[in-house]
py3Dmol code that shows the C-alpha trace and the ligand (Angstrom):
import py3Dmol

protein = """\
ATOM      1  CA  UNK A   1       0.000   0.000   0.000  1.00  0.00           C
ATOM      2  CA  UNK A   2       1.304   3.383  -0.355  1.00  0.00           C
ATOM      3  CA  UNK A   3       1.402   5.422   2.294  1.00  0.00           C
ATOM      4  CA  UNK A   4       2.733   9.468   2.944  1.00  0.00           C
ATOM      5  CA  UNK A   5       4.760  10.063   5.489  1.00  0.00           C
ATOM      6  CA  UNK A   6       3.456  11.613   8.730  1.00  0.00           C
ATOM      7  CA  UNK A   7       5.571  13.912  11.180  1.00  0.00           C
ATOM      8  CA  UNK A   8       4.662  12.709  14.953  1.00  0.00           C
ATOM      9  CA  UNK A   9       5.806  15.722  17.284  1.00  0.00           C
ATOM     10  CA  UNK A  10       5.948  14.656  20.825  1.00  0.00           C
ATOM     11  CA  UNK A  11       4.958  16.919  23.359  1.00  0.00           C
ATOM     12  CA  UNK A  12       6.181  15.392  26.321  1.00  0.00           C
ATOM     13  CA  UNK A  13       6.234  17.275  29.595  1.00  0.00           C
ATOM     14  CA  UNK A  14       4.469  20.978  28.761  1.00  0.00           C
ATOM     15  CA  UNK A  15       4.885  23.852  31.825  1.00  0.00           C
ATOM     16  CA  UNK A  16       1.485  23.637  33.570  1.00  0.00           C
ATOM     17  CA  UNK A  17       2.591  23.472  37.249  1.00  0.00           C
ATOM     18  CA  UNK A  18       0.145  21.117  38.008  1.00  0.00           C
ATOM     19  CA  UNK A  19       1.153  18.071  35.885  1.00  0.00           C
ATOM     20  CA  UNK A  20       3.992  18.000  37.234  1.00  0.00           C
ATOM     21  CA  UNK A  21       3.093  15.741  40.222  1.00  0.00           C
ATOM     22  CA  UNK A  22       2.188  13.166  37.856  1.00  0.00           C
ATOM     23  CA  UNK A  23       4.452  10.205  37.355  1.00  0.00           C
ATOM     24  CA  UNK A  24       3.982   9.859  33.493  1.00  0.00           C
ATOM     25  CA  UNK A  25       4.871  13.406  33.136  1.00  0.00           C
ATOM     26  CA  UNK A  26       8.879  13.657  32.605  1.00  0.00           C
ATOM     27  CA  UNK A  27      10.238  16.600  34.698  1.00  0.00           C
ATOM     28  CA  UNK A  28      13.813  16.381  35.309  1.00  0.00           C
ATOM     29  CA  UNK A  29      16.454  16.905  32.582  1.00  0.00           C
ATOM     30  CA  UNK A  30      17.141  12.954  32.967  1.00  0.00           C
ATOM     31  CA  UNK A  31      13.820  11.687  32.773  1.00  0.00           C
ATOM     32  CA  UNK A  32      12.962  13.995  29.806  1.00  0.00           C
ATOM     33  CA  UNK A  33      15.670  12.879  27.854  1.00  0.00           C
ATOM     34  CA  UNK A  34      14.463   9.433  28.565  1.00  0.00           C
ATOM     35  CA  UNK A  35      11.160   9.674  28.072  1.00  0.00           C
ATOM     36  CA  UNK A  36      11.620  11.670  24.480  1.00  0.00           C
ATOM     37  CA  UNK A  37      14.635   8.823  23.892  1.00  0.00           C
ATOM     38  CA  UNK A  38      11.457   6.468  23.856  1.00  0.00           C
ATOM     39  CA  UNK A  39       8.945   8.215  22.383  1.00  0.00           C
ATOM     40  CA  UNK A  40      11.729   8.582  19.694  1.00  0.00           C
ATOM     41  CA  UNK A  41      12.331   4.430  19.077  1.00  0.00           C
ATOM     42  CA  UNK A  42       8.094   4.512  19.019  1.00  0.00           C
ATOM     43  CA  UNK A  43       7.960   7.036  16.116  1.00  0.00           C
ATOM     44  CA  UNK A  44       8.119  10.407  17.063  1.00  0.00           C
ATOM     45  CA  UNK A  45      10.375  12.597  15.018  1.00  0.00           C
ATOM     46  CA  UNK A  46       9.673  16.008  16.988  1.00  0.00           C
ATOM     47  CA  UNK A  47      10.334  17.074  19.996  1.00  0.00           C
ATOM     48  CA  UNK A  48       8.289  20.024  21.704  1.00  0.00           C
ATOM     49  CA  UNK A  49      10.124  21.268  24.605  1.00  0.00           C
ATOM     50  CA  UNK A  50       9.760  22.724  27.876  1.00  0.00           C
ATOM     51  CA  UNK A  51      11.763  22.634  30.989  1.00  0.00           C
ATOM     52  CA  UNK A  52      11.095  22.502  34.457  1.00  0.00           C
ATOM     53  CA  UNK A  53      12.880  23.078  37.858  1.00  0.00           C
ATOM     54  CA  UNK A  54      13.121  19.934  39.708  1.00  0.00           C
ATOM     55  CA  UNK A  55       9.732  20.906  42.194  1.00  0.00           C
ATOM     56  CA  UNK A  56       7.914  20.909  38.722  1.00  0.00           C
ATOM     57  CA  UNK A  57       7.662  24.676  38.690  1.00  0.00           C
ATOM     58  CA  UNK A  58       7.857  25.878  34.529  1.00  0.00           C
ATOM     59  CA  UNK A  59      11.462  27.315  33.679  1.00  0.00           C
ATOM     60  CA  UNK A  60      13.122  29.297  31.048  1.00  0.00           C
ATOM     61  CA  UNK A  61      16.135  28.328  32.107  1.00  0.00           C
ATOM     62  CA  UNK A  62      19.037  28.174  29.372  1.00  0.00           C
ATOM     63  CA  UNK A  63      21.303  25.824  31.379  1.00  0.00           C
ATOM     64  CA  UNK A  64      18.540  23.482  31.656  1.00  0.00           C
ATOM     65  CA  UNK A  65      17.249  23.160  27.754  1.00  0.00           C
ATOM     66  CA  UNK A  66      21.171  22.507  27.223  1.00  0.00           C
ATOM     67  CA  UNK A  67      21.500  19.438  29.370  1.00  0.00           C
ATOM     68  CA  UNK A  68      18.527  18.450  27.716  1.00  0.00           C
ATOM     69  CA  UNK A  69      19.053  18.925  23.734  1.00  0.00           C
ATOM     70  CA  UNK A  70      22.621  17.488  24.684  1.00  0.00           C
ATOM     71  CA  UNK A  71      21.019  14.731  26.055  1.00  0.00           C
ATOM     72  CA  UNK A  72      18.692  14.523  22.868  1.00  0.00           C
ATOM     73  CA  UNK A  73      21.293  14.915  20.215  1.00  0.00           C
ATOM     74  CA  UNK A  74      23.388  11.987  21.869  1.00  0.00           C
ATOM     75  CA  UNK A  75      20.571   9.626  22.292  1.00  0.00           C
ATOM     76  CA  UNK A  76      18.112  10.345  19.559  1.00  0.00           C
ATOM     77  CA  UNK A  77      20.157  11.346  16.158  1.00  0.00           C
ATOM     78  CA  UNK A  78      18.521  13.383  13.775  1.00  0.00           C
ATOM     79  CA  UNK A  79      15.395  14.042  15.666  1.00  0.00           C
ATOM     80  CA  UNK A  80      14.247  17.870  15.484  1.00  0.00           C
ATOM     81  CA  UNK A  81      14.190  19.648  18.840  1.00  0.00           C
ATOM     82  CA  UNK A  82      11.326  22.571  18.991  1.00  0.00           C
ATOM     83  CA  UNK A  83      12.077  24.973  22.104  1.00  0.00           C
ATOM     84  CA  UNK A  84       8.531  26.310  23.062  1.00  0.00           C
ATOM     85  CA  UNK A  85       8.729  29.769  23.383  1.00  0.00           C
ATOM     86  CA  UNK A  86       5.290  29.908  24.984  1.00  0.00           C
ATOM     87  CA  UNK A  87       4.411  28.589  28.659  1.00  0.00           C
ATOM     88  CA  UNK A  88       5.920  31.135  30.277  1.00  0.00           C
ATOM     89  CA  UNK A  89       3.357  33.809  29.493  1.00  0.00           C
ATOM     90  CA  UNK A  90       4.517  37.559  31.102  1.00  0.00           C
ATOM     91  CA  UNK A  91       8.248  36.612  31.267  1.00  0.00           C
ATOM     92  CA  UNK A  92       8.790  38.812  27.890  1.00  0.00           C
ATOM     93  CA  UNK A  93      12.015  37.820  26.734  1.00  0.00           C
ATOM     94  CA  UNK A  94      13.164  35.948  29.391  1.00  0.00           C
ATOM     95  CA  UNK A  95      10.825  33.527  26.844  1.00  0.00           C
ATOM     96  CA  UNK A  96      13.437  33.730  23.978  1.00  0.00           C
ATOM     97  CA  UNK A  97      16.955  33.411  25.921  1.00  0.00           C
ATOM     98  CA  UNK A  98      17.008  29.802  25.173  1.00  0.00           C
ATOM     99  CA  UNK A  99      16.987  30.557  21.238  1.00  0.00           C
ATOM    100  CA  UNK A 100      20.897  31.457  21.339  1.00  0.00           C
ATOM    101  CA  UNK A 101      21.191  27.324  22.043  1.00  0.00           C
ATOM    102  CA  UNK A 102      19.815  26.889  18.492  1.00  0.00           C
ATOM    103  CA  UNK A 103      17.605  24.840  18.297  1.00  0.00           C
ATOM    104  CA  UNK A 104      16.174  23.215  15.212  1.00  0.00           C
ATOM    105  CA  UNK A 105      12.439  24.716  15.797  1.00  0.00           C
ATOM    106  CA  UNK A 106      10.899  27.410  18.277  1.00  0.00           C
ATOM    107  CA  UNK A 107       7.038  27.586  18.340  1.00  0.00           C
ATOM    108  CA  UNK A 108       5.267  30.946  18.160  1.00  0.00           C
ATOM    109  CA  UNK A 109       2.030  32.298  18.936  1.00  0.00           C
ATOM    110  CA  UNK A 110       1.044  34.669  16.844  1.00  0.00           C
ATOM    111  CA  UNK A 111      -1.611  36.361  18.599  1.00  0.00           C
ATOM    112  CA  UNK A 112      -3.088  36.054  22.314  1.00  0.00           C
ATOM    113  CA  UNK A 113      -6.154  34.061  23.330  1.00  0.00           C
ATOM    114  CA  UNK A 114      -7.692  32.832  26.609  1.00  0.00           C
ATOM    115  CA  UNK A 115      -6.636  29.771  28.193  1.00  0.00           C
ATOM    116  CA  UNK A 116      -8.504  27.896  31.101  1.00  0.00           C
ATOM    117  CA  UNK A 117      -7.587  29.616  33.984  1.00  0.00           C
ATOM    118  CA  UNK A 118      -5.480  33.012  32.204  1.00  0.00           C
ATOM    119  CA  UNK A 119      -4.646  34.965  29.383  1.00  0.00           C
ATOM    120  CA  UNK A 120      -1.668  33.408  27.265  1.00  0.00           C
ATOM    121  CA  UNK A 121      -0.641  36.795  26.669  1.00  0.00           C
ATOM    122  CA  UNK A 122       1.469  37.248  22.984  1.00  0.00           C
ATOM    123  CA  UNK A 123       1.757  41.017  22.271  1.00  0.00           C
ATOM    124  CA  UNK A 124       2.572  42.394  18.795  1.00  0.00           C
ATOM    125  CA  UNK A 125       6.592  43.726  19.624  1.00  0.00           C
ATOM    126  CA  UNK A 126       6.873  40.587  21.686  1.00  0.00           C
ATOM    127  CA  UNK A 127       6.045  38.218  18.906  1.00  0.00           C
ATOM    128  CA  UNK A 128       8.001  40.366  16.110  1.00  0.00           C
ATOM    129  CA  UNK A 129      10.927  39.934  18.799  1.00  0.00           C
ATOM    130  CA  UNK A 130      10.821  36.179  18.438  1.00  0.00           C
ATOM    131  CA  UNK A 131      10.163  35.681  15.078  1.00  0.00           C
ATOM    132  CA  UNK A 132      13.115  37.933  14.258  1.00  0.00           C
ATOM    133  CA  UNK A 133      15.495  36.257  17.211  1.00  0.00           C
ATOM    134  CA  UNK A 134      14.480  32.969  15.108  1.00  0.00           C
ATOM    135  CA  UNK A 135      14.702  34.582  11.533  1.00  0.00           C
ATOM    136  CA  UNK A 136      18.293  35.923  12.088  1.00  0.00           C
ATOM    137  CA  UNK A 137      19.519  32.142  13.828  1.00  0.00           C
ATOM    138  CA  UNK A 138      17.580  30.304  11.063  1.00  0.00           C
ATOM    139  CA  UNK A 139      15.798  28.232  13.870  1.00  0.00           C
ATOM    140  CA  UNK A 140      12.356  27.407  11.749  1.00  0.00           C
ATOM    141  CA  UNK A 141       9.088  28.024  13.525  1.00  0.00           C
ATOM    142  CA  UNK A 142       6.066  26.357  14.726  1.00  0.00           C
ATOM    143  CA  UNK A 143       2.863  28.757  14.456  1.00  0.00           C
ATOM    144  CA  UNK A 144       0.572  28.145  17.322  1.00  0.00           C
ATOM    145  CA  UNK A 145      -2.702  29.532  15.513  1.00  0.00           C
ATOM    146  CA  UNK A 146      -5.184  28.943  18.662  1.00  0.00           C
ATOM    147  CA  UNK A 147      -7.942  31.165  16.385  1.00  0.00           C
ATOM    148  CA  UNK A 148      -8.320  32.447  12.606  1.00  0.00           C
ATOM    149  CA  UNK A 149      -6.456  35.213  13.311  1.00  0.00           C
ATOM    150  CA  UNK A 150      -3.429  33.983  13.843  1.00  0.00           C
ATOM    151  CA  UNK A 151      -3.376  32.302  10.663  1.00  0.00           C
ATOM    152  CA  UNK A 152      -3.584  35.672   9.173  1.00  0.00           C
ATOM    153  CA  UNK A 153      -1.174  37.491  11.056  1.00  0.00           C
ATOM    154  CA  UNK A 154       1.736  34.233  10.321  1.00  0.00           C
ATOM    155  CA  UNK A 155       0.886  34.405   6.735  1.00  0.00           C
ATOM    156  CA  UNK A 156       1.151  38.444   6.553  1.00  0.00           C
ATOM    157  CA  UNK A 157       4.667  37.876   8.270  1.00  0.00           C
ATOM    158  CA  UNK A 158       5.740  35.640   5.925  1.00  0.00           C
ATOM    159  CA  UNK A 159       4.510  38.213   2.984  1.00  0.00           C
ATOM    160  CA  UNK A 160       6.518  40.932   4.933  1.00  0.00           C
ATOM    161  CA  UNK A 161       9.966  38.908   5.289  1.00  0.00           C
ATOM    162  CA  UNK A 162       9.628  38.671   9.092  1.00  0.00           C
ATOM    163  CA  UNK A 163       9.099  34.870   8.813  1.00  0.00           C
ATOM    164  CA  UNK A 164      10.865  32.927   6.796  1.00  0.00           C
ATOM    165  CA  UNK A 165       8.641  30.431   5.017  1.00  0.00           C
ATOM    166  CA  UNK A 166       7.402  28.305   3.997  1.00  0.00           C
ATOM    167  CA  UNK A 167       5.013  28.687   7.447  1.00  0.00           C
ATOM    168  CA  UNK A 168       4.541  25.193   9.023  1.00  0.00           C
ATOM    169  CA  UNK A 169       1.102  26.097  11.379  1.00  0.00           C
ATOM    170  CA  UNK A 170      -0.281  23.547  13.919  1.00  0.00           C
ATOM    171  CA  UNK A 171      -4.002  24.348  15.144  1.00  0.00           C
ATOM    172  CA  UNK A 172      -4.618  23.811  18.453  1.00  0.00           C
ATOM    173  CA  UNK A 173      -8.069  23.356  19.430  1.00  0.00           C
ATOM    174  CA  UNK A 174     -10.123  21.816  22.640  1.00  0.00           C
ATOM    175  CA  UNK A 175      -8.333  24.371  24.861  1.00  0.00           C
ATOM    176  CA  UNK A 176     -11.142  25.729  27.418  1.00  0.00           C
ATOM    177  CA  UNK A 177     -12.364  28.894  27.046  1.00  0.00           C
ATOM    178  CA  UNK A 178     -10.357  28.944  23.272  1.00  0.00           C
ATOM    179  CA  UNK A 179     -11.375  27.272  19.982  1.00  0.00           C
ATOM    180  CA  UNK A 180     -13.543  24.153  20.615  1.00  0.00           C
ATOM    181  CA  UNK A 181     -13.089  20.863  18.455  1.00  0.00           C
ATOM    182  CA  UNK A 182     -15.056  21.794  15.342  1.00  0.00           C
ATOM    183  CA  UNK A 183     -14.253  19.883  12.439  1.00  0.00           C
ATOM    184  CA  UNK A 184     -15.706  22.419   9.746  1.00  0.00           C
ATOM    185  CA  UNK A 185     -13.341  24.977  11.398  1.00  0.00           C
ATOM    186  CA  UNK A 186     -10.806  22.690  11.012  1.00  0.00           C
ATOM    187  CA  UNK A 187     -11.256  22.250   7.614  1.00  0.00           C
ATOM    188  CA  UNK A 188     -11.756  26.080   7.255  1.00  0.00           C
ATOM    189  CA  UNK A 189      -8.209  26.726   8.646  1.00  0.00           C
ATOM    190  CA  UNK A 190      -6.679  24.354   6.377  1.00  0.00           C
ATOM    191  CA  UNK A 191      -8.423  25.911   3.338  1.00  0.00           C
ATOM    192  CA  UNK A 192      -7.311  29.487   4.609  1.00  0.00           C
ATOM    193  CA  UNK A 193      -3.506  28.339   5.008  1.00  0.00           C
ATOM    194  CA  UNK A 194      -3.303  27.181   1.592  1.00  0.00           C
ATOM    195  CA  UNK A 195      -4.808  29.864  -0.100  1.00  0.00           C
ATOM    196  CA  UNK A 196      -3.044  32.613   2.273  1.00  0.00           C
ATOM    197  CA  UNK A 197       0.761  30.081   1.803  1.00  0.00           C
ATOM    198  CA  UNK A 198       0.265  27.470  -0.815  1.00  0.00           C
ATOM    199  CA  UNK A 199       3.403  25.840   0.193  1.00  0.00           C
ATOM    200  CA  UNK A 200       2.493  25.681   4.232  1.00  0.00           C
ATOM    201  CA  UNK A 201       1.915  22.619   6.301  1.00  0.00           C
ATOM    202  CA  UNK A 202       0.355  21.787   9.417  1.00  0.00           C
ATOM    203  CA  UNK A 203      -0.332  19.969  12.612  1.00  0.00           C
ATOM    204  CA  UNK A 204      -3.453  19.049  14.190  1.00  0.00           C
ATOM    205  CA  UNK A 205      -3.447  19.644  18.087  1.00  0.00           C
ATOM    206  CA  UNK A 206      -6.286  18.449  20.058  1.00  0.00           C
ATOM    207  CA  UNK A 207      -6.091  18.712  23.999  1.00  0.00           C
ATOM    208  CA  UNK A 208      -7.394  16.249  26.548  1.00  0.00           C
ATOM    209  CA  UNK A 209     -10.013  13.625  25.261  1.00  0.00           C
ATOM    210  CA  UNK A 210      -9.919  15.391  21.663  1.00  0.00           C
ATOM    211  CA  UNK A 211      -6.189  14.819  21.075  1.00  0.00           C
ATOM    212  CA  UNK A 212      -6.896  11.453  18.916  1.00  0.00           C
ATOM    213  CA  UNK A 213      -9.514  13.138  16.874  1.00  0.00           C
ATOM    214  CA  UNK A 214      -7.745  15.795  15.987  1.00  0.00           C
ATOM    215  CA  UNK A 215      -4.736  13.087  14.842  1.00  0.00           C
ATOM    216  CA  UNK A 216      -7.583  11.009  13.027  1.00  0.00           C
ATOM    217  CA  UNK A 217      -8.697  14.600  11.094  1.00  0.00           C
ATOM    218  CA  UNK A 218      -4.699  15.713  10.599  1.00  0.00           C
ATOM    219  CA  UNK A 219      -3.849  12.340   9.182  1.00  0.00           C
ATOM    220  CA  UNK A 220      -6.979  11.525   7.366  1.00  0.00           C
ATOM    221  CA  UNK A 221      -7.163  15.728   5.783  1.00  0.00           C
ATOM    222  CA  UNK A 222      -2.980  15.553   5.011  1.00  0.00           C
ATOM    223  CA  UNK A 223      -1.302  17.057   7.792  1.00  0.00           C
ATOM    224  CA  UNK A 224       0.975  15.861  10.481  1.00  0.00           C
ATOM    225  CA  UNK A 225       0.133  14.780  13.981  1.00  0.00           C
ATOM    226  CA  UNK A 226       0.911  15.760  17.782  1.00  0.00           C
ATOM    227  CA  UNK A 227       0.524  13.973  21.087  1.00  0.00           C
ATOM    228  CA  UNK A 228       2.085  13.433  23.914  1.00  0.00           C
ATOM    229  CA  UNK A 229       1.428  14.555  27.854  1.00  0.00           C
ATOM    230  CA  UNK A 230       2.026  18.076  27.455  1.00  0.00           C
ATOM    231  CA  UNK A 231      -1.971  17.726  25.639  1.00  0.00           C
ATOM    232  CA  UNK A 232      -2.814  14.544  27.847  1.00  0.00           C
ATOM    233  CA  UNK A 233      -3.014  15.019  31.555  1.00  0.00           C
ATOM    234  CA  UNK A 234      -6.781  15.464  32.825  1.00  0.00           C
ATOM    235  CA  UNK A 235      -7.322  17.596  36.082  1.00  0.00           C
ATOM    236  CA  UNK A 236      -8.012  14.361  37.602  1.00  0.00           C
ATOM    237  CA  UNK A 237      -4.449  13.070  36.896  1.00  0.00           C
ATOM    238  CA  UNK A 238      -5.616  10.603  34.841  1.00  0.00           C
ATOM    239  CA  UNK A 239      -3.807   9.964  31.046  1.00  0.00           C
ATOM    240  CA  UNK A 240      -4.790   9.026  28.079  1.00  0.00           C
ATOM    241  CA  UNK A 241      -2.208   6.562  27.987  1.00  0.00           C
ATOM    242  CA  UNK A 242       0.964   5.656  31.268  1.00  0.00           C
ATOM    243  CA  UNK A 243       4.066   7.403  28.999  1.00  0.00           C
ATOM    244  CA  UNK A 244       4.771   9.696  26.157  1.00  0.00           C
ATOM    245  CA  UNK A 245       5.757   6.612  23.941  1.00  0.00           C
ATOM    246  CA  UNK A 246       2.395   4.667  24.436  1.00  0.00           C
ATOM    247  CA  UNK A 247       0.889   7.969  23.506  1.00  0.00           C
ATOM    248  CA  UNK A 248       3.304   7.764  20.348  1.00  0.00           C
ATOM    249  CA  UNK A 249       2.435   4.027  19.783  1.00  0.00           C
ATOM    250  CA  UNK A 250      -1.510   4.797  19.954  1.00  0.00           C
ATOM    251  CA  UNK A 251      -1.285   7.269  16.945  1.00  0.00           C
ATOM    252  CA  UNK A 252       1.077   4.678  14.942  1.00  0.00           C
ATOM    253  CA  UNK A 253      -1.793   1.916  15.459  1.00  0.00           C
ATOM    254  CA  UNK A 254      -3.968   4.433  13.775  1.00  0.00           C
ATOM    255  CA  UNK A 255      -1.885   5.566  10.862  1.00  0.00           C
ATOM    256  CA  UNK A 256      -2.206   2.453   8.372  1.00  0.00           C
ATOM    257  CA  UNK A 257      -6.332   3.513   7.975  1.00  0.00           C
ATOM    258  CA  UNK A 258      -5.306   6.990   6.886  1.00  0.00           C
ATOM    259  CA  UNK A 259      -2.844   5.488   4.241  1.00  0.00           C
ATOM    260  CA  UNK A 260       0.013   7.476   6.473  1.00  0.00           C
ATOM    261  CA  UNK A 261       2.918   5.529   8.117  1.00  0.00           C
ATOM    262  CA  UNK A 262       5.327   7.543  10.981  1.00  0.00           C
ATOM    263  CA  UNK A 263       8.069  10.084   9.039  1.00  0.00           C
ATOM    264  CA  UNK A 264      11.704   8.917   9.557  1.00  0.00           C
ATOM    265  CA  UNK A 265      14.033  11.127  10.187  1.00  0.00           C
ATOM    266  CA  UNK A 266      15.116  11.835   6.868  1.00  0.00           C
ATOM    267  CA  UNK A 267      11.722  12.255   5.930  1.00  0.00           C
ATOM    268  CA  UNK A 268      10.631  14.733   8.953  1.00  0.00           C
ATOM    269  CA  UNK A 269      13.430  17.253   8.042  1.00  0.00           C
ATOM    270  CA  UNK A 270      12.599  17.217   4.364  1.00  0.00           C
ATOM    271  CA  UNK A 271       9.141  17.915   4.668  1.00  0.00           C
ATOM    272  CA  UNK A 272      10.190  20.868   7.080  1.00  0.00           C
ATOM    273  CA  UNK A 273      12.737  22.107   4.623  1.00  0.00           C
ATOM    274  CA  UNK A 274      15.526  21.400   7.763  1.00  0.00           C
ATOM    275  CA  UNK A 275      19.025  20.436   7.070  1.00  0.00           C
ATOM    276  CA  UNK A 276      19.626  16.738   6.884  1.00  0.00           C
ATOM    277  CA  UNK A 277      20.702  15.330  10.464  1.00  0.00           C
ATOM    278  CA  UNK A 278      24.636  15.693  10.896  1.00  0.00           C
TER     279      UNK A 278
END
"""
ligand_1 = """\
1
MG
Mg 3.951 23.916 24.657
"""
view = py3Dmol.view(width=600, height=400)
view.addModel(protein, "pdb")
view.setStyle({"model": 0}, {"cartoon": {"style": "trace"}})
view.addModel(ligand_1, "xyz")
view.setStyle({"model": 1}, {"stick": {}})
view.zoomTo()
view.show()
């Protein structure tokens, strides 16, 4: 059968302080680089990253996303490391100091939006400060596009030569109090993408009990998928699956009906337009 390759990013440990007390989320720099190490043998190609201090608390610290893409780069070759540049929302660019490590990917925001308990708070001269930190280290980005308009806004930056494209956008939806799991939406933002950036591609995100059907839509409508426990952990501690690589292995079982199989290495970077792995 043929199949097209699908990019798994693994999102394995995210910056919510309270996941952290949760034993299949990864919080040190040692068990992050072995949880991603097997996530990485299941099929994930991607890494999104966030640290933590060892009480769980979120951190920006540089020191810490070294040890960790060392760590990475030893055990995993070739996979691409994404530095989230979000999670820390009202640090300013405190968010960005970890950029000078370069990284192969930072994700972006493009715009702000309301998350369960906050605003995730992206102002305009904050997010041109990021995009250009990234533009000027050639560290490609991630749009986060949590609404419409941030679609807009990445696809007007590319126009303007503050992004360099072509954009790669993943749409996050089934965040409370943000964009819902709506699959004519979904289909709307893919349609606006490629008309805005032919050449773009995309993730689907879905958060909680929606992460799978936003994989099944992603793989089934030609885009790439993400999971992992960053998108997993319920209030009530309870996971969609015990680790980061079962949450890999559940998407695998589900590729073969969408005609997709998991994106090697070699595969991952090319559809990113990344250097080959060294
Ligand atoms: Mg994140």
């Amino acid at each position: 059968m043929n199949t097209t390759p699908c990019i798994i990013t693994c999102a394995i440990t995210g910056s919510l302080p309270q996941k952290a007390d949760n034993p299949a989320v990864p919080v040190t720099p040692a068990e992050q680089i072995e949880s991603i190490h097997a996530a990485f043998e299941a099929g994930a190609t991607l890494v999104h990253l966030h640290v933590r201090q060892d009480d769980g608390r979120p951190s920006s610290d540089p020191e810490r996303f070294a040890e960790v893409q060392d760590g990475i780069r030893k055990h995993c070759p070739g996979i691409i490391i994404q530095f989230s540049t979000g999670g820390r929302s009202g640090a300013g660019r405190e968010r960005g100091a970890h950029l000078a490590l370069n990284p192969d990917m930072g994700s972006l925001a493009t715009g702000s939006v309301n998350f369960p308990t906050r605003v995730y708070d992206n102002a305009p001269d904050l997010v041109d400060w990021l995009a250009a930190e990234m533009r000027e280290r050639r560290i490609k980005l991630e749009i986060e596009a949590f609404d419409l308009s941030m679609i807009f806004q990445a696809a007007k930056m590319e126009a303007d030569g503050r992004i360099q494209g072509p954009l790669h956008v993943q749409f996050v939806m089934g965040i409370r109090n943000a964009m819902p799991v709506d699959r004519r939406v979904f289909e709307f933002y893919i349609e606006t993408l490629k008309r805005l950036s032919p050449q773009a591609t995309f993730t689907g995100a879905g958060i909680g009990r929606d992460a799978l059907t936003l994989a099944r839509w992603s793989m089934e409508l030609g885009g790439h998928v993400r999971t992992g426990m960053e998108d997993n952990v319920r209030l009530d501690k309870t996971t969609l699956a015990p680790s980061n690589a079962a949450l890999v292995q559940q998407v695998v079982g589900e590729m073969a009906a969408f005609k997709r199989h998991p994106a090697s290495v070699t595969e991952a970077r090319a559809l990113l337009g990344l250097p080959a792995a060294a």
